[in-house]
One Martini backbone bead per residue (centre of mass of N, CA, C, O) as a GRO file, in nm:
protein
  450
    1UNK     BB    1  -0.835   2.690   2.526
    2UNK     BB    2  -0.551   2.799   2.356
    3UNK     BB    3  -0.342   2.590   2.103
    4UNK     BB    4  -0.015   2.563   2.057
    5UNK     BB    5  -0.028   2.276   1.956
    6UNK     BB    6  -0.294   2.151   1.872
    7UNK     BB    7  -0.456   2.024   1.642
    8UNK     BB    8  -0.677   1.794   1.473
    9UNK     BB    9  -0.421   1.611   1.437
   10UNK     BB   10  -0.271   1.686   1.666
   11UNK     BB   11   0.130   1.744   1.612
   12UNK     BB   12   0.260   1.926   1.322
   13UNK     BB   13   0.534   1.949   1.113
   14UNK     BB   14   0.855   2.036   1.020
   15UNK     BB   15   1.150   1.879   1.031
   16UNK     BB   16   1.311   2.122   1.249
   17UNK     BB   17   1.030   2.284   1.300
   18UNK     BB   18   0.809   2.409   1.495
   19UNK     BB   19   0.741   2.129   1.696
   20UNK     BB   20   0.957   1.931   1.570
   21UNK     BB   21   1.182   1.862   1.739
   22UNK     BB   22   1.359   1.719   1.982
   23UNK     BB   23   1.279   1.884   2.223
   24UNK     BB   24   1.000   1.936   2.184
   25UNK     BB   25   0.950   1.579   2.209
   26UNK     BB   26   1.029   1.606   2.450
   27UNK     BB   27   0.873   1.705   2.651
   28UNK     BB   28   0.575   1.621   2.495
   29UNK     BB   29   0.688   1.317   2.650
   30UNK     BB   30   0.666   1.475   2.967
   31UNK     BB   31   0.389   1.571   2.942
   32UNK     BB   32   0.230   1.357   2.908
   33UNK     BB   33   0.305   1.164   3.096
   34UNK     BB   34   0.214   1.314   3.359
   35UNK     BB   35  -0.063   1.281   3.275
   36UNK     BB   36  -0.081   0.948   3.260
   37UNK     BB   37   0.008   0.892   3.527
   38UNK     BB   38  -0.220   0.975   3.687
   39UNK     BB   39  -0.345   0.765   3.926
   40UNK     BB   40  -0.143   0.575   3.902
   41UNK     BB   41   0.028   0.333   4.120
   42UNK     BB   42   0.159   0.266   3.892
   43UNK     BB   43   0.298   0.236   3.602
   44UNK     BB   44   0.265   0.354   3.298
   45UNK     BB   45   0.145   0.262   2.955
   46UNK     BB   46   0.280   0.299   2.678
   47UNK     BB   47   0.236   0.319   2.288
   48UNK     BB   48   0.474   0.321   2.001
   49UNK     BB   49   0.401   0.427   1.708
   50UNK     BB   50   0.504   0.413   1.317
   51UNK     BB   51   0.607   0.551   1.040
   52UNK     BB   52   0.869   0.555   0.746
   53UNK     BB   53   0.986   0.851   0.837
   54UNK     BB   54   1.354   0.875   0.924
   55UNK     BB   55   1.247   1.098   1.161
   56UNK     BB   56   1.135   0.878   1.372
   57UNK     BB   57   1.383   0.794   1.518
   58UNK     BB   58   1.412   1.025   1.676
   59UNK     BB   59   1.166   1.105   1.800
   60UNK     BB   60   1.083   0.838   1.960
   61UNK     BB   61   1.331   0.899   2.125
   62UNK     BB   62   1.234   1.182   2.253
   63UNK     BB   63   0.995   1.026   2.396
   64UNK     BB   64   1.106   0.819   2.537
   65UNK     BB   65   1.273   1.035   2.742
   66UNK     BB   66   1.034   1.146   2.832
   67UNK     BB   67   0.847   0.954   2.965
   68UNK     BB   68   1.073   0.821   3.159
   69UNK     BB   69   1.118   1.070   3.324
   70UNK     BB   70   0.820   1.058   3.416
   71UNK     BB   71   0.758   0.720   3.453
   72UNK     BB   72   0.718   0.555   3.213
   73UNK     BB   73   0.615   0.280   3.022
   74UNK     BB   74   0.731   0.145   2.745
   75UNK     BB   75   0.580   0.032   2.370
   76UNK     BB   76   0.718  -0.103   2.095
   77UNK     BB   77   0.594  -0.123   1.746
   78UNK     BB   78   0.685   0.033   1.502
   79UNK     BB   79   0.570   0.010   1.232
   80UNK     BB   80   0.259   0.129   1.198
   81UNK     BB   81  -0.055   0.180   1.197
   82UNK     BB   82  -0.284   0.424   1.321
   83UNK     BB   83  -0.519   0.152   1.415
   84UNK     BB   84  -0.332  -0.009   1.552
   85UNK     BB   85  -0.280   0.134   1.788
   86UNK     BB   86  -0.532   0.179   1.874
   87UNK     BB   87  -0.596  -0.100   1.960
   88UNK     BB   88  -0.365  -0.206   2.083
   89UNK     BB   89  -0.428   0.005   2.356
   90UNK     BB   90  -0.691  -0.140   2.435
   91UNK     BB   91  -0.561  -0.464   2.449
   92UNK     BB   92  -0.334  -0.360   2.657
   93UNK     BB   93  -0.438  -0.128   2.881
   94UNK     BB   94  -0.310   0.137   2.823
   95UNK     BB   95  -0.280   0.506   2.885
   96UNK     BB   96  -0.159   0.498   2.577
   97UNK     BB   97  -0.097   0.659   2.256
   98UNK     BB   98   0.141   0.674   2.006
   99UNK     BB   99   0.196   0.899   1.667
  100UNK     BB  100   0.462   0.895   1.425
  101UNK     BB  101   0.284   1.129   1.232
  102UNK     BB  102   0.179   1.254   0.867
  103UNK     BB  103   0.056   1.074   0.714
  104UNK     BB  104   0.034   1.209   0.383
  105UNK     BB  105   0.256   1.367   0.369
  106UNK     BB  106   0.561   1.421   0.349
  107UNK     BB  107   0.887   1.333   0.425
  108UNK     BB  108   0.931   1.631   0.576
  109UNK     BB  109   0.711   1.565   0.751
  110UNK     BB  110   0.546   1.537   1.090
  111UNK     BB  111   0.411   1.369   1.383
  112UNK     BB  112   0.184   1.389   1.676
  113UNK     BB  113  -0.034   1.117   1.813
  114UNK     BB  114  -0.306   1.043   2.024
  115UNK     BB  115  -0.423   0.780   2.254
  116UNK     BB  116  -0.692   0.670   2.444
  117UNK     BB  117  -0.723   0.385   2.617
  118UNK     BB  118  -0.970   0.326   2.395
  119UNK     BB  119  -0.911   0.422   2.087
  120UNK     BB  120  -0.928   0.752   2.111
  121UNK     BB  121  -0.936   1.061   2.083
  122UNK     BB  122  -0.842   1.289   2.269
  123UNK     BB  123  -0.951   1.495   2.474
  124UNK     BB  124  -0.933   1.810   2.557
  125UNK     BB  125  -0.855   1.807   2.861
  126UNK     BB  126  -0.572   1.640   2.797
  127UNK     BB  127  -0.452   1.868   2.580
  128UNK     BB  128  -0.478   2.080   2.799
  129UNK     BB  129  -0.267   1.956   2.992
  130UNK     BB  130  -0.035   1.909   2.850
  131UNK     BB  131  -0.014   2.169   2.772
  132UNK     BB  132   0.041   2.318   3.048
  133UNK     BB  133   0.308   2.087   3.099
  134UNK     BB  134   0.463   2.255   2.892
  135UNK     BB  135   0.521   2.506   3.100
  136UNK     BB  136   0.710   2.370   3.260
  137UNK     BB  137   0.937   2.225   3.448
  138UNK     BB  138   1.147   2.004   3.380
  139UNK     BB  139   1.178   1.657   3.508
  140UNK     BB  140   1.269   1.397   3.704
  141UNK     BB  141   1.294   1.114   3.848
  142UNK     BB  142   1.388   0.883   4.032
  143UNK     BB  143   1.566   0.599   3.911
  144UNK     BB  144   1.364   0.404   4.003
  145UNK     BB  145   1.119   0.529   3.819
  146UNK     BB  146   1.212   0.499   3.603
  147UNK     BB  147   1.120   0.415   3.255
  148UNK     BB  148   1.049   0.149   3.030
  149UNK     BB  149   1.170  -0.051   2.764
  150UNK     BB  150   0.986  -0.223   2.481
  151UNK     BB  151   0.892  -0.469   2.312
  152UNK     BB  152   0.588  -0.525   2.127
  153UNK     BB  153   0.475  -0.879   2.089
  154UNK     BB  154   0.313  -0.899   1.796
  155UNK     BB  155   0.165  -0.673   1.667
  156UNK     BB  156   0.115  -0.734   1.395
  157UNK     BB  157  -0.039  -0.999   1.416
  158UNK     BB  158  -0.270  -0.888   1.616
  159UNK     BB  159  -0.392  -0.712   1.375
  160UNK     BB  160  -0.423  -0.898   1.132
  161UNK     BB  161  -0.641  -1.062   1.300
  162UNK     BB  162  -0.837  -0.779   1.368
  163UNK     BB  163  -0.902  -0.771   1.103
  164UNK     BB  164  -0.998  -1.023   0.962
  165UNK     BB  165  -1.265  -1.041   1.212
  166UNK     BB  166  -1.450  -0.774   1.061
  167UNK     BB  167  -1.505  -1.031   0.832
  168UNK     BB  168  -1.669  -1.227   0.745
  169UNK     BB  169  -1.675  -1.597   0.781
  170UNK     BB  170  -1.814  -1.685   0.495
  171UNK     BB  171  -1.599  -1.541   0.387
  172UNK     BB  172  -1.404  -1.455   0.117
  173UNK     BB  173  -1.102  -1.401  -0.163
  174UNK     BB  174  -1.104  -1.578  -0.363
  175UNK     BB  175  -1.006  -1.504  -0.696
  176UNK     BB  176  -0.931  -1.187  -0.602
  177UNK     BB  177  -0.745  -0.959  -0.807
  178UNK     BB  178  -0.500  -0.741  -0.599
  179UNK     BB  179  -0.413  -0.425  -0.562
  180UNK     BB  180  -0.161  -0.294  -0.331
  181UNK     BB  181  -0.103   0.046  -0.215
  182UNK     BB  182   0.132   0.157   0.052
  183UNK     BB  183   0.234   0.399   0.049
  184UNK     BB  184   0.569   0.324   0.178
  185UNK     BB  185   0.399   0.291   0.449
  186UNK     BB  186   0.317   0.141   0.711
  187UNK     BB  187   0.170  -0.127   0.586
  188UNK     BB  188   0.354  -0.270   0.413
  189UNK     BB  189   0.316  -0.540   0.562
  190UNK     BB  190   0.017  -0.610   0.638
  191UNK     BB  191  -0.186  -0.567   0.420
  192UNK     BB  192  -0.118  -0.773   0.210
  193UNK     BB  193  -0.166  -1.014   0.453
  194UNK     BB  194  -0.447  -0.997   0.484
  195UNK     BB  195  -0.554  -1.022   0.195
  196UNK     BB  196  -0.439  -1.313   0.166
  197UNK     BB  197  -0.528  -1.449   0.433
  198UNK     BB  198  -0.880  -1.443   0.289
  199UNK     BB  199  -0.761  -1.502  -0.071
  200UNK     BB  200  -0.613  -1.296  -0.198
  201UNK     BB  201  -0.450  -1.192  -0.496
  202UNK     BB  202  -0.153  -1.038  -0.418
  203UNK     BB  203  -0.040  -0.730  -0.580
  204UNK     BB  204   0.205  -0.532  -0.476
  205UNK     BB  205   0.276  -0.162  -0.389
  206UNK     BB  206   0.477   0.063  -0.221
  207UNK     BB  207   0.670  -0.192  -0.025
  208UNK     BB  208   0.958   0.021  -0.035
  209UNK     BB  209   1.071   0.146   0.195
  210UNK     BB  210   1.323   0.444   0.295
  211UNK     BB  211   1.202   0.725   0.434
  212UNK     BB  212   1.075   0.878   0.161
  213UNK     BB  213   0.846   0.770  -0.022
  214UNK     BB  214   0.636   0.863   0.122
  215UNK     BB  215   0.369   0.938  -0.124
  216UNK     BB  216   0.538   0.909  -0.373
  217UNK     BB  217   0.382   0.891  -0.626
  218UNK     BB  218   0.138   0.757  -0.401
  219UNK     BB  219  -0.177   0.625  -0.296
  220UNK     BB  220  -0.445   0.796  -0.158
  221UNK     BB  221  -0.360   1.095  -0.301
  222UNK     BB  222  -0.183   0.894  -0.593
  223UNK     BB  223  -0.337   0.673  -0.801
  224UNK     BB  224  -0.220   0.594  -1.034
  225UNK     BB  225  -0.027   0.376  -1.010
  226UNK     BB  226  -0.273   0.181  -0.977
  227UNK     BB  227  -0.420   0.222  -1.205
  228UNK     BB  228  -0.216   0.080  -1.378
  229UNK     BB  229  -0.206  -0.183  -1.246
  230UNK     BB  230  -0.511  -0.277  -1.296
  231UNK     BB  231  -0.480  -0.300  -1.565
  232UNK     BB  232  -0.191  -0.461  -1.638
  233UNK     BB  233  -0.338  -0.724  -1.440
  234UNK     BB  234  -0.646  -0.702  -1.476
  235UNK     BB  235  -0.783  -0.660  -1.185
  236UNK     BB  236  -1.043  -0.634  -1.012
  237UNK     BB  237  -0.888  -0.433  -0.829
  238UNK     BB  238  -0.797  -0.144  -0.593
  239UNK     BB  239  -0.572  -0.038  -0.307
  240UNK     BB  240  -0.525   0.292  -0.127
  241UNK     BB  241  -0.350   0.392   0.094
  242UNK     BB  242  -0.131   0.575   0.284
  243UNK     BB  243   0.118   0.623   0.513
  244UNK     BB  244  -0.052   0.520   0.807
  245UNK     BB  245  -0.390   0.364   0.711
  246UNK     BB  246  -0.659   0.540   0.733
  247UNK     BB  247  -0.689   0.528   0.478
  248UNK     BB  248  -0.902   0.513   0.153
  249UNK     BB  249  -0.862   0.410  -0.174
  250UNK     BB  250  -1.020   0.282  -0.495
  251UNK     BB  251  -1.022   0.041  -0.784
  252UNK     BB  252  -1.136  -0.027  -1.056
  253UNK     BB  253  -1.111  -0.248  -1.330
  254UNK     BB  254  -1.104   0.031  -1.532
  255UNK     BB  255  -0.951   0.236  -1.302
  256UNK     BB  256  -1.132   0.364  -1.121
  257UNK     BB  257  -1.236   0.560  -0.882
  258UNK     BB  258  -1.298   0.531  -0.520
  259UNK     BB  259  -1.423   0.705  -0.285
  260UNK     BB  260  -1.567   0.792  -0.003
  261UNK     BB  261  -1.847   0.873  -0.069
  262UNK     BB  262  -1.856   0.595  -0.233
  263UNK     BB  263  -1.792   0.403   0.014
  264UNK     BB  264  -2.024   0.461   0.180
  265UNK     BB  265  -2.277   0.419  -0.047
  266UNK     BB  266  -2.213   0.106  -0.012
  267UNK     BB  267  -2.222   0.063   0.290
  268UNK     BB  268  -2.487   0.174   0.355
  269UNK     BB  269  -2.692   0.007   0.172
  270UNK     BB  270  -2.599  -0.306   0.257
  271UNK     BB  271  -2.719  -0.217   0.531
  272UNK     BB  272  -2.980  -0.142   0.471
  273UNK     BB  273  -3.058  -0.440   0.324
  274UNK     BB  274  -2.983  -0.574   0.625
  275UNK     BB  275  -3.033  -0.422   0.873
  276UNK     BB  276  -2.753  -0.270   0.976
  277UNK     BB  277  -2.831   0.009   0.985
  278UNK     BB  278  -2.774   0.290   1.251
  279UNK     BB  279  -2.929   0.547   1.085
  280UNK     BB  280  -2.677   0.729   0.984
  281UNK     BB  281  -2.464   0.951   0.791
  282UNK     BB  282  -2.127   1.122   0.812
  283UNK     BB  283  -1.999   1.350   0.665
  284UNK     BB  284  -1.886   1.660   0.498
  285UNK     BB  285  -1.838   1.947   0.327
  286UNK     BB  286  -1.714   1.791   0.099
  287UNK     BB  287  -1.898   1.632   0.011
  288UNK     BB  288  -2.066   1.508  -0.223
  289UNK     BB  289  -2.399   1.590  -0.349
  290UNK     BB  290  -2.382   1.291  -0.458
  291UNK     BB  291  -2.443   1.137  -0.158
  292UNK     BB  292  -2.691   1.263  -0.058
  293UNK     BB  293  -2.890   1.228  -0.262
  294UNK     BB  294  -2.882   0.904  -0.265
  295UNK     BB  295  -2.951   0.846   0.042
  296UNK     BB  296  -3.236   1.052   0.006
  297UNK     BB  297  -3.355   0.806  -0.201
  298UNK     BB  298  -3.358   0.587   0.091
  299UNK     BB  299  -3.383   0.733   0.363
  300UNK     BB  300  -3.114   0.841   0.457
  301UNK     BB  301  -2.924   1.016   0.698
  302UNK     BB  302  -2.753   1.345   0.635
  303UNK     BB  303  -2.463   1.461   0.806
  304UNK     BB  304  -2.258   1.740   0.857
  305UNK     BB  305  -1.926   1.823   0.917
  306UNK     BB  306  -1.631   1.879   0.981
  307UNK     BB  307  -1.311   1.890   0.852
  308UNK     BB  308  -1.264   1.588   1.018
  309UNK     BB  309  -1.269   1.300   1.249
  310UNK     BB  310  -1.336   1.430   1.507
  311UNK     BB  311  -1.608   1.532   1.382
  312UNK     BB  312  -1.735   1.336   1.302
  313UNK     BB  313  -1.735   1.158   1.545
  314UNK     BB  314  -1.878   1.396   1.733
  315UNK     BB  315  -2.160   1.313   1.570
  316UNK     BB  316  -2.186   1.015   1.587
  317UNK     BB  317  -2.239   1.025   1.858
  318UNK     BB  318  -2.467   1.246   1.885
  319UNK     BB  319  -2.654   1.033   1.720
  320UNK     BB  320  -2.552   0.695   1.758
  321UNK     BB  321  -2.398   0.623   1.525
  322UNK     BB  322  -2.132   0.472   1.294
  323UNK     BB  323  -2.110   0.607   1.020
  324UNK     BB  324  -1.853   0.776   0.857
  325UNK     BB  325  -1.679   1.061   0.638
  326UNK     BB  326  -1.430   1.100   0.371
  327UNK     BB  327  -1.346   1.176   0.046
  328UNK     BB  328  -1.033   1.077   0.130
  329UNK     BB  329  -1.099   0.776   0.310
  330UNK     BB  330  -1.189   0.863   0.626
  331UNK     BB  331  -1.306   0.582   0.766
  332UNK     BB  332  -1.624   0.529   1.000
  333UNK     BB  333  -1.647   0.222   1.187
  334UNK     BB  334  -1.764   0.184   1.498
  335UNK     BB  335  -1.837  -0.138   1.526
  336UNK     BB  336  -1.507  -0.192   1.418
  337UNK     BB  337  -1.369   0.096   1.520
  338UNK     BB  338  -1.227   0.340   1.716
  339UNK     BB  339  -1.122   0.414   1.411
  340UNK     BB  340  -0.965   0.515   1.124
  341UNK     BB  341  -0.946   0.250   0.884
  342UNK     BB  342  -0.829   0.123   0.571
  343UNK     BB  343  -0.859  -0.153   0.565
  344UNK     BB  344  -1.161  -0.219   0.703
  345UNK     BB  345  -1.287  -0.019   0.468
  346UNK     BB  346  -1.243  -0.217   0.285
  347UNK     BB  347  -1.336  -0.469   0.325
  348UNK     BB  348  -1.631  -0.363   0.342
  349UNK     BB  349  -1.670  -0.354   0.082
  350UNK     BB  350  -1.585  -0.644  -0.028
  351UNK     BB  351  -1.825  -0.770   0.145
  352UNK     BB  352  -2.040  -0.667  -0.091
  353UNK     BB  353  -1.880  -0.794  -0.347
  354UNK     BB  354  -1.942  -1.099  -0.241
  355UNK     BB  355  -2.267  -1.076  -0.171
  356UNK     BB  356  -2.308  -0.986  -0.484
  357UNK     BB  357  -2.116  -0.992  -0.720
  358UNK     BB  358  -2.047  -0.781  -0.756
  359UNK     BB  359  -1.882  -0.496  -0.877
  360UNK     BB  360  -1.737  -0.212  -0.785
  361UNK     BB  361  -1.859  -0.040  -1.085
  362UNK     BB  362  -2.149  -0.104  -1.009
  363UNK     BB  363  -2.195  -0.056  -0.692
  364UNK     BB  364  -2.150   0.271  -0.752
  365UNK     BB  365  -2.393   0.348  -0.948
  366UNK     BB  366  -2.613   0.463  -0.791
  367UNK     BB  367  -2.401   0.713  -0.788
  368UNK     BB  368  -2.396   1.065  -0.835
  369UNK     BB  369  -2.139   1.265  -0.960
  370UNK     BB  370  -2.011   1.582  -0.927
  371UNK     BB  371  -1.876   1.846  -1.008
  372UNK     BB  372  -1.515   1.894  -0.906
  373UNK     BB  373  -1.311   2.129  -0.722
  374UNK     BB  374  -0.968   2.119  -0.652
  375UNK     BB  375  -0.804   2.394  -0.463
  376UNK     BB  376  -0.426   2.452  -0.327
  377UNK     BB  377  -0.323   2.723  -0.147
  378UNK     BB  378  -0.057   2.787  -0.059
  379UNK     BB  379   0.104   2.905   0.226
  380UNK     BB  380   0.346   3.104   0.447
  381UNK     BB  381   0.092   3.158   0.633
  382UNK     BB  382  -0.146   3.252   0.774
  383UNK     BB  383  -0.460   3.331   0.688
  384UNK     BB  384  -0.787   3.517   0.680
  385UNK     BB  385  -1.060   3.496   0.501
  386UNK     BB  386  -1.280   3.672   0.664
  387UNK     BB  387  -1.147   3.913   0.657
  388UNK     BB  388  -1.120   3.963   0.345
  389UNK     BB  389  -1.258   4.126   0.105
  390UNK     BB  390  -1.198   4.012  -0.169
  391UNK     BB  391  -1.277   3.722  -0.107
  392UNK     BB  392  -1.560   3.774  -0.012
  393UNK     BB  393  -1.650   3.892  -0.286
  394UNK     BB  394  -1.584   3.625  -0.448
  395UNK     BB  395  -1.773   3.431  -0.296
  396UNK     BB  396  -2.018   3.547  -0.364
  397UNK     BB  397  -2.025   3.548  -0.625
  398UNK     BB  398  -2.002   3.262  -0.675
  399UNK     BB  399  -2.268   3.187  -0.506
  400UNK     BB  400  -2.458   3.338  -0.742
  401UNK     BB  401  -2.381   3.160  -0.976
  402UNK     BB  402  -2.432   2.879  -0.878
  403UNK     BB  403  -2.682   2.870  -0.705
  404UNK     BB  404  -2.898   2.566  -0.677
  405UNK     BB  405  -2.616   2.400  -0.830
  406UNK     BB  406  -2.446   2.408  -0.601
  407UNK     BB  407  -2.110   2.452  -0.403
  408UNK     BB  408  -1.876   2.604  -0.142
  409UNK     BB  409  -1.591   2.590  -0.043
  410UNK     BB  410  -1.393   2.763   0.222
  411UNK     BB  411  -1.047   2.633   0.367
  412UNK     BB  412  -0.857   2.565   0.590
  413UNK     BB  413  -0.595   2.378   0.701
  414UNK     BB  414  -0.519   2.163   0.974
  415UNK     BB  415  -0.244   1.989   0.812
  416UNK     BB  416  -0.171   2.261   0.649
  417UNK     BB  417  -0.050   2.515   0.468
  418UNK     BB  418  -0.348   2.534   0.315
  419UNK     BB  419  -0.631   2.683   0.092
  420UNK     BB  420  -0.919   2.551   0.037
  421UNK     BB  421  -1.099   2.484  -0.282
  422UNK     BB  422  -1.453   2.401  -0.328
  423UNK     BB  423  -1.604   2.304  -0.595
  424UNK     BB  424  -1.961   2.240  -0.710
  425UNK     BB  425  -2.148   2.089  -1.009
  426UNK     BB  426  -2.301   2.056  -1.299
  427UNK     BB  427  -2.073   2.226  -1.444
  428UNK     BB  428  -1.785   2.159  -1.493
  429UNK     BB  429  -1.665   2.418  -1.664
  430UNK     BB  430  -1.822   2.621  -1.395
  431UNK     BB  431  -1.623   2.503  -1.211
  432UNK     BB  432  -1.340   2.535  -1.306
  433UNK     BB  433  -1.340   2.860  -1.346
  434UNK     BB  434  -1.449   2.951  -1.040
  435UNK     BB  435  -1.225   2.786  -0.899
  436UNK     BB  436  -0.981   2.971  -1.021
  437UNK     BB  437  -1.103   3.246  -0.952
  438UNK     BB  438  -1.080   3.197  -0.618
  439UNK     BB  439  -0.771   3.093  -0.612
  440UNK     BB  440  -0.652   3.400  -0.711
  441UNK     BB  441  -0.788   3.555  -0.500
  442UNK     BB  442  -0.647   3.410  -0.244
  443UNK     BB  443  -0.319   3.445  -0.336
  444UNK     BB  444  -0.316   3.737  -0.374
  445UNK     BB  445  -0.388   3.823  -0.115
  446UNK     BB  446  -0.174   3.653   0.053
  447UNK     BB  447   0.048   3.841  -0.048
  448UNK     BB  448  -0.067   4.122   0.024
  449UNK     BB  449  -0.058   4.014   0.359
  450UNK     BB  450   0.276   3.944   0.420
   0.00000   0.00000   0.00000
């Protein structure tokens, strides 16, 4: 069935216009309880946890509102990243997780996500139930069954030692100075505390949310902030969460970025040289072609999914593999977590540096990237790519020119209003060119179409 709500990534959009109202997430948290009561003899418990944007607080309370209608009851979690809560909803038994986060978004957007039992995103026919209850009449169970809700108890402390748990025993983090920027979102508490409880010097920036300022140039999808910071500090590195905290780039002493396709290339070849690696790595379209070219010197297996972490790990299942992950740092361990976690992912990267004494930016060096451009293409409304005369002609253009030295990607986002533009080739400056030249010609479309 076609969704009205759910897109790749849960239910995203403007705080205050549909579906992310008051109204619209009373209903679809009357409607995920119905969904998640079925077959309980008792009560259902949901938890609730959310990242720092001023708006999660009506939300929140709007879940809670519907949940409770439907005889659910809830355990409140506060800011938290989104693998936290994915974890925690796993190791209490409960019925379901939600994540009220818009991740990388400005403080402007929000968003509702669920885990299921197991601490993995909802499977598609749960989806489509709780759509289908989404088209019901709302109703109330009787005062007696009504949903109660709890504050649930040390969530923080039991997540910063399930991500401890994952970091080698026999290593540490001692003497190693380290910038962590918090990007004033979920993780601002928790993460510091992590990386300093393993023994890292831990310099915090980012982590003095307000309500607005998350993602506010900071974090991993702006990382200038640390890039100054770990060169001010002299820092062995840098780490860069988002917003909820599933994402993570690094930065080198030098001040360079580390994005997801090379520390994927690092944990990957790591794991190989120990044994360790379970089949191969699972990238994305988006992947850098030296990601690809790097493994396939080493004989490690790669495969491409749709750009999404749920593509990611349904390849990855299909696959049977442990591995893969996002250009933009959403890494999927699958022996350690059951969704993309950024600390978890950053501590694998460390745990590296530890064993090898290499630093980062040696470690990187194995893997030559790519020269790439990103262009985002902000759209008024949807837009059809594949419709368009004058895109598709433009496309095979770039395409003939570019012919066996490059890729080119050109696709809608799944949790934005933009369509991304992606050229990659061994020329800089004709990628540079190029990408401009077919981002022009898509802007221009989509006003003429609109």
């Amino acid at each position: 069935m076609s969704k009205k709500y759910f897109g790749t990534d849960g239910i995203r959009g403007r705080m205050g216009d549909e579906p992310i109202t008051p109204q619209t997430v009373l209903k679809l948290g009357w409607a995920a309880g119905r969904v998640f009561a079925k077959g309980n003899t008792d009560h259902a418990k949901v938890l609730i946890g959310k990242d720092t944007r001023v708006s999660g607080y009506l939300l929140e309370s709007a879940l809670e509102a519907g949940l409770s209608a439907a005889g659910v009851d809830i355990r409140l979690l506060g800011p938290m990243p989104t693998p936290a809560i994915a974890y925690l909803t796993r190791t209490a038994r409960a019925s379901a997780g939600v994540v009220i986060s818009a991740s990388h978004n400005p403080f402007e957007d929000n968003g509702i996500k669920f885990f299921s039992a197991e601490g993995t995103k909802l499977p598609d026919e749960v989806e489509n139930a709780i759509e289908l209850a989404m088209h019901e009449p709302m109703t109330t169970v009787g005062s007696a069954q009504l949903g109660k809700v709890k504050r649930y108890p040390d969530a923080a402390g039991r997540y910063i030692e399930f991500c401890k748990s994952t970091f080698p025993h026999r290593l540490n983090l001692d003497g190693l100075k380290v910038v962590v920027d918090c990007a004033n979102g979920a993780a601002y508490q928790v993460a510091p505390l992590v990386f300093s409880e393993l023994g890292a010097n831990v310099i915090p920036i980012a982590n003095t949310p307000d309500g607005f300022n998350i993602n506010h140039e900071c974090g991993s999808t702006s990382p200038g902030q640390l890039q100054k910071a770990v060169l001010a500090e002299q820092a062995d590195l840098g780490i860069a969460l988002d917003g909820d905290g599933d994402r993570v780039v690094l930065v080198d002493h030098r001040g360079e970025v580390v994005d997801g396709d090379q520390m994927l290339y690092i944990i990957a070849t790591s794991r190989l040289a120990s044994s360790r690696l379970h089949g191969g790595v699972v990238g994305t379209l988006m992947s850098n072609l030296g990601l690809e070219q790097a493994l396939a010197a080493q004989k490690v297996p790669f495969r491409r999914a749709n750009v999404g972490d749920r593509y990611v790990m349904a390849m990855l299942q299909q696959e049977g593999w442990e591995l893969g992950g996002e250009t933009s740092g959403h890494l999927l361990c699958l022996d350690k977590s059951s969704t993309g976690d950024g600390i978890i992912a950053a501590l694998e990267v460390l745990a590296v540096v530890r064993q090898t004494g290499k630093s980062l930016a040696e470690l990187k060096a194995g893997m030559q990237i790519f020269p790439q451009t990103m262009i985002n293409v902000r759209m008024s409304r949807r837009f059809d790519l594949k419709a368009s005369a004058p895109v598709q002609k433009a496309l095979g253009e770039v395409e003939k020119e570019l012919a066996a030295n490059g890729r080119v990607v050109l696709r809608a986002s799944g949790t934005e209003p933009v369509v991304r533009v992606m050229i990659e080739g061994r020329d800089p400056a004709l990628v540079a060119r190029l990408g401009q030249q077919l981002a022009d010609t898509v802007k221009r479309a989509a006003e003429e179409a609109a």
